[in-house]
C-alpha positions as CSV (number, residue, x, y, z in Angstrom):
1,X,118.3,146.1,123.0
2,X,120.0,142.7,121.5
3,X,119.2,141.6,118.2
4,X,116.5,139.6,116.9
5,X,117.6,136.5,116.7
6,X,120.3,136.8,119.2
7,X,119.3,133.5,120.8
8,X,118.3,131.2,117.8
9,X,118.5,127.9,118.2
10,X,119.4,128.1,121.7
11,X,117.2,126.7,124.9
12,X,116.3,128.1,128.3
13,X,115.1,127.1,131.3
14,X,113.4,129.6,133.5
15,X,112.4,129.3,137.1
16,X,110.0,130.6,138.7
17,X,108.5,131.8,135.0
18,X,104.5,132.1,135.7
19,X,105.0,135.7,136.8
20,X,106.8,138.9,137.6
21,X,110.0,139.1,136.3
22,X,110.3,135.4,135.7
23,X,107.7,135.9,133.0
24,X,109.5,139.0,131.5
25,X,112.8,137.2,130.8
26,X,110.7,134.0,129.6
27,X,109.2,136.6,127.5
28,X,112.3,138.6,126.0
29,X,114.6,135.4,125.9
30,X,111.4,134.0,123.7
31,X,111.2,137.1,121.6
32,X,114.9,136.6,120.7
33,X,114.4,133.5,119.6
34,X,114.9,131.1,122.0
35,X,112.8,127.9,122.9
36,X,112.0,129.0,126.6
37,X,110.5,126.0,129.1
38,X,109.1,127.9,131.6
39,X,109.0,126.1,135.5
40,X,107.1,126.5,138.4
41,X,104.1,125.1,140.8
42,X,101.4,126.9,139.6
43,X,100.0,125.6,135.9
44,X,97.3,128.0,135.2
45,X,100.5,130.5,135.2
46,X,102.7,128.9,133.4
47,X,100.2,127.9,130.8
48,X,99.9,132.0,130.8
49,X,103.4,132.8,129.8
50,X,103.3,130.4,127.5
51,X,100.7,131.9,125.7
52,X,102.5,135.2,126.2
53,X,105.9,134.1,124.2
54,X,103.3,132.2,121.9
55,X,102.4,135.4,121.1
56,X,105.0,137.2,120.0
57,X,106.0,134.5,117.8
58,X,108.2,132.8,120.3
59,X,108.4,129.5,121.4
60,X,107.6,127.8,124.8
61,X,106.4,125.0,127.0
62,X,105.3,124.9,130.6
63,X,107.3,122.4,132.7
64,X,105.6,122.3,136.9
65,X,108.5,121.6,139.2
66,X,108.9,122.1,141.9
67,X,112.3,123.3,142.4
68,X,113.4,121.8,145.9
69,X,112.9,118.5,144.4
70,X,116.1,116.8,142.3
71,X,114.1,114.4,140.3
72,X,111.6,117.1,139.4
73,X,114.6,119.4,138.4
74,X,116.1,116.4,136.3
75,X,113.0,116.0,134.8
76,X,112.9,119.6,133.9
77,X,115.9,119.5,132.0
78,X,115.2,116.6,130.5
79,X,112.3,117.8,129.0
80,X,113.8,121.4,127.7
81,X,116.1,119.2,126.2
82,X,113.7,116.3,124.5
83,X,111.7,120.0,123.4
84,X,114.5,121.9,121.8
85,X,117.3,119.6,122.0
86,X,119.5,121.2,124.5
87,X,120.0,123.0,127.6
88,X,121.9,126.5,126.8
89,X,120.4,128.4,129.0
90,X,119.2,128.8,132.9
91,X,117.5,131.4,134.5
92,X,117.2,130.6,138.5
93,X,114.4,132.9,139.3
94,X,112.7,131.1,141.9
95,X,112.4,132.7,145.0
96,X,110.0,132.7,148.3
97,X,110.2,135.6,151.0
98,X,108.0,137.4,153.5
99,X,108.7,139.8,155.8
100,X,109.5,138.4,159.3
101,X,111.4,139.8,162.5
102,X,114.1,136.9,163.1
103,X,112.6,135.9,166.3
104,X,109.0,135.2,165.1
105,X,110.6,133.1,162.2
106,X,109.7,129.2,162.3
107,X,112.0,126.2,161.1
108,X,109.4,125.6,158.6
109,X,109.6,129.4,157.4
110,X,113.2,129.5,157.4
111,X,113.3,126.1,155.2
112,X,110.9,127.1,152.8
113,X,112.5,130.4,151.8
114,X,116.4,128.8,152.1
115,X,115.2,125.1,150.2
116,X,113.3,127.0,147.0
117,X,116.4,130.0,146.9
118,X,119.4,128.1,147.8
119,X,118.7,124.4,147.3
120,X,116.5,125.4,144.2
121,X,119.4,127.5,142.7
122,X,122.2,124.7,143.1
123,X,119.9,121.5,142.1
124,X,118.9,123.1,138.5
125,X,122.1,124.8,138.2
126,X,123.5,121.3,138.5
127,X,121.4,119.0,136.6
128,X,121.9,122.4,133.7
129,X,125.5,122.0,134.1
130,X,125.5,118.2,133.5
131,X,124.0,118.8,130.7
132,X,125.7,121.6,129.2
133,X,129.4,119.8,129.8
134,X,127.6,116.6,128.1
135,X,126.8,119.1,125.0
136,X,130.1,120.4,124.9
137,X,129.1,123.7,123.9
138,X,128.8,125.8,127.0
139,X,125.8,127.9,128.2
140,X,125.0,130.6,130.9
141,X,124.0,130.4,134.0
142,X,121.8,133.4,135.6
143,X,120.5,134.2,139.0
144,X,118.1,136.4,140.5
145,X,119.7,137.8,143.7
146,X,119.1,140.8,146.2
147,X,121.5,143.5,147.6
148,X,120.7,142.0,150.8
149,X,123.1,139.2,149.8
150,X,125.6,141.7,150.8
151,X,124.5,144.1,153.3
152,X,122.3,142.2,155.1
153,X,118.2,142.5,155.4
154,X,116.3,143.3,158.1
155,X,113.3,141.4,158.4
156,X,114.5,138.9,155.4
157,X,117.0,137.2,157.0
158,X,115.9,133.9,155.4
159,X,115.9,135.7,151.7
160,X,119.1,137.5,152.9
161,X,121.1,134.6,153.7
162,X,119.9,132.1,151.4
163,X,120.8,135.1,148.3
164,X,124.5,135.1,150.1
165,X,124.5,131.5,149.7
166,X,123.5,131.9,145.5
167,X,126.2,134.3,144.9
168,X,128.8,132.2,147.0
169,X,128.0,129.8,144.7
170,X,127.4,131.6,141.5
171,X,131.2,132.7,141.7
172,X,132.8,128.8,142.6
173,X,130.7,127.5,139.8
174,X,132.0,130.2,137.8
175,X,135.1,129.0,138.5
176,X,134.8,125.6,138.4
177,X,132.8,125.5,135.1
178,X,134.9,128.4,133.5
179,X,136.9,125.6,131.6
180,X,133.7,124.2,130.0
181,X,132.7,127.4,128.5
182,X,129.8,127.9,130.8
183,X,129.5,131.2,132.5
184,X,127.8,132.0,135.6
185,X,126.6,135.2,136.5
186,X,123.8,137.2,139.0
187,X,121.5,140.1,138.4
188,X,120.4,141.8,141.4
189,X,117.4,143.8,140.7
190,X,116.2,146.6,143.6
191,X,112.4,147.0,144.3
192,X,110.8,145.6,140.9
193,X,106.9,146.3,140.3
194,X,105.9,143.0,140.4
195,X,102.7,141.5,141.9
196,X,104.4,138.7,144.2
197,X,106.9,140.6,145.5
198,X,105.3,143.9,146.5
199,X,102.7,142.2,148.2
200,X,105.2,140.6,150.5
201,X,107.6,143.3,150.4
202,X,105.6,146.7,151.0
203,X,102.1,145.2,151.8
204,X,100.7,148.4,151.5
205,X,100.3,152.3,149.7
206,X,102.0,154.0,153.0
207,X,105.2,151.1,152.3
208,X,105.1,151.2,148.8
209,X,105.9,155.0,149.0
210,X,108.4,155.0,151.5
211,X,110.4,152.2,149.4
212,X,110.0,154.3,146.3
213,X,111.2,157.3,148.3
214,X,114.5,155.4,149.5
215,X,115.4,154.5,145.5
216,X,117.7,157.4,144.3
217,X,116.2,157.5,140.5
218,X,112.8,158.0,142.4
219,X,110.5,155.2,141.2
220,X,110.5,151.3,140.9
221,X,111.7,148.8,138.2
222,X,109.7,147.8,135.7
223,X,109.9,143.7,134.5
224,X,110.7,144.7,131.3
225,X,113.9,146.4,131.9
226,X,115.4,144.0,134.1
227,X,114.9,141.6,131.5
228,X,116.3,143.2,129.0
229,X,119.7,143.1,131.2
230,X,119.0,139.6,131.9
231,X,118.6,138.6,128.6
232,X,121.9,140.3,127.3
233,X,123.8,138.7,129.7
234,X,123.2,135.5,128.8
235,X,123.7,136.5,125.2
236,X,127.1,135.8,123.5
237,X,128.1,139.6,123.8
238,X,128.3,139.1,127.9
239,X,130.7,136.2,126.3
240,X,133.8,137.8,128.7
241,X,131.7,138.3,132.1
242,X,131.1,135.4,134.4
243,X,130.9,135.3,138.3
244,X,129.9,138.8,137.9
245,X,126.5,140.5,139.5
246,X,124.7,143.0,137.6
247,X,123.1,145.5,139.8
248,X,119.7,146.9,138.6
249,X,118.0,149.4,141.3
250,X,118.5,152.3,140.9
251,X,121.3,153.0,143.7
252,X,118.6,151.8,146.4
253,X,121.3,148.8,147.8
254,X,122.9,152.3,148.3
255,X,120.5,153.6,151.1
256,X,120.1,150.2,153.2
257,X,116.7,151.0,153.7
258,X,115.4,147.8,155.3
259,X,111.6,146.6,155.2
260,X,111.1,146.9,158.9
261,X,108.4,149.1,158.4
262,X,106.3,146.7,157.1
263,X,106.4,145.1,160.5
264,X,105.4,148.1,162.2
265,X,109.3,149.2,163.3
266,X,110.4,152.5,162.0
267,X,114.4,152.6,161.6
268,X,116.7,154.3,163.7
C-alpha cells in the first residue's frame, strides 16, 4: 500500500470512473491525495464516485464525456486542469464489450467497442500528453487492457483487437514521450468482480463458475486490489517502468479459457 499523500498535489483523469474498477482507482488515487476528475456518459454515476472520494476526504469532480469525441476529450482536460491546475495523471479505463461469435458481429458493434477502446485511449492520451509536455513536468499514462491483447479472444474479437491496438500504442508513446518524463504503462487485470463486466462477460451463475474455475488462485479480482496496483504505478516509485504491462489475474491469461460458453459453444 503507497503512502498517504503519495499523490499530493497531483491531478488525474479517469475514464470510464462511474463504476467497477474505474471507480476503485478514482477512489484510491483520491485517497492518496490526488484531485481525481472522473469521466464518463452516465452522470448519476459519476456524481456517485464523486461522492465516494468526497468521502474519504479526497477530492473530485465529475466531467461527462464521451470518450470517442476529441472536443469532449479536450474539454476534459481542460477542465481537470482549470480544477486542480494540471494534468499529471490519466487513467484510460473506458471500455465497451459483449460477447459476440465474429460472424454475428455488426459494423456498428465492431465500431462501438474499437472507437470507445482504441480511439478513446489515443484521443485522451493525446490531448493528456499535450498537456503534460506544456507543464514540463511529466506524468503517467495508464491503461486498462486484457490478456486477450495477446492471445487472442474468442467471442471478443472487437475487445481483443482493439486492446492489441492500446498496447501497440502504450509502448510507441512510451517511447516517443520517454524524453518528456512521461511514462506510459498498461495493467491487465483477469476476470474482476465488477458489475459491468460480468454481466457481459459470464451472463450467468453456471458462466461465472466455470470462469472462476479456469483462474489458477481459484476466485476473481476484487476492484480494490487492482487499484491498488494501478495506483502505484502511476506513483513516483513505478518512476523506472514505462511501456510495461502489469498483469493482475491470477495466472488465468495462463489457461486461454475463452468466453465461448457464454454463447452456448463449449471448447474443444
Amino acid at each position: 500500500m503507497l503512502p498517504d499523500g503519495t499523490f499530493e498535489g497531483r491531478a488525474a483523469i479517469v475514464t470510464g470512473g462511474g463504476s467497477g474498477l474505474g471507480r476503485a482507482i478514482s477512489i484510491e488515487l483520491g485517497r492518496l491525495g490526488a484531485g481525481v476528475v472522473v469521466a464518463g456518459r452516465r452522470e448519476d454515476a459519476l456524481a456517485e464516485t464523486v461522492r465516494l472520494v468526497e468521502e474519504r476526504g479526497g477530492q473530485a469532480q465529475a466531467q461527462p464525456t464521451d470518450v470517442r469525441e476529441p472536443e469532449a476529450v479536450d474539454a476534459l482536460v481542460a477542465a481537470t486542469a482549470e480544477r486542480f491546475g494540471s494534468v499529471d495523471i490519466l487513467v484510460n479505463n473506458a471500455a465497451g464489450n459483449f460477447v459476440v461469435k465474429a460472424e454475428d458481429l455488426s459494423p456498428n458493434g465492431w465500431r462501438a467497442v474499437v472507437g470507445i477502446v482504441l480511439d478513446g485511449s489515443f484521443l485522451c492520451s493525446r490531448a493528456a500528453g499535450r498537456r503534460m509536455i506544456e507543464q514540463g513536468d511529466g506524468g503517467a499514462i495508464l491503461s486498462v487492457i486484457a490478456s486477450y491483447a495477446w492471445t487472442g479472444g474468442p467471442g471478443t474479437v472487437h475487445s481483443a483487437a482493439a486492446k492489441a491496438g492500446v498496447l501497440a500504442l502504450t509502448r510507441t508513446l512510451a517511447v516517443e514521450w520517454a524524453e518528456h518524463g512521461i511514462r506510459v504503462n498498461c495493467i491487465c487485470p483477469g476476470p474482476t468482480d465488477t458489475e459491468g463486466a460480468g454481466a457481459a462477460l459470464w451472463p450467468t451463475e453456471e458462466d461465472r463458475a466455470r470462469v472462476v474455475a479456469t483462474v489458477p488462485l481459484g476466485r476473481l479480482a476484487s476492484p480494490e486490489e487492482v487499484a491498488v496496483w494501478a495506483a502505484a504505478l502511476c506513483s513516483p516509485y513505478a518512476g523506472y517502468i514505462t511501456g510495461e504491462t502489469l498483469t493482475i489475474d491470477g495466472g488465468h491469461w495462463l489457461e486461454q479459457e475463452s468466453y465461448l460458453p457464454a454463447l452456448g459453444k463449449q471448447p474443444s
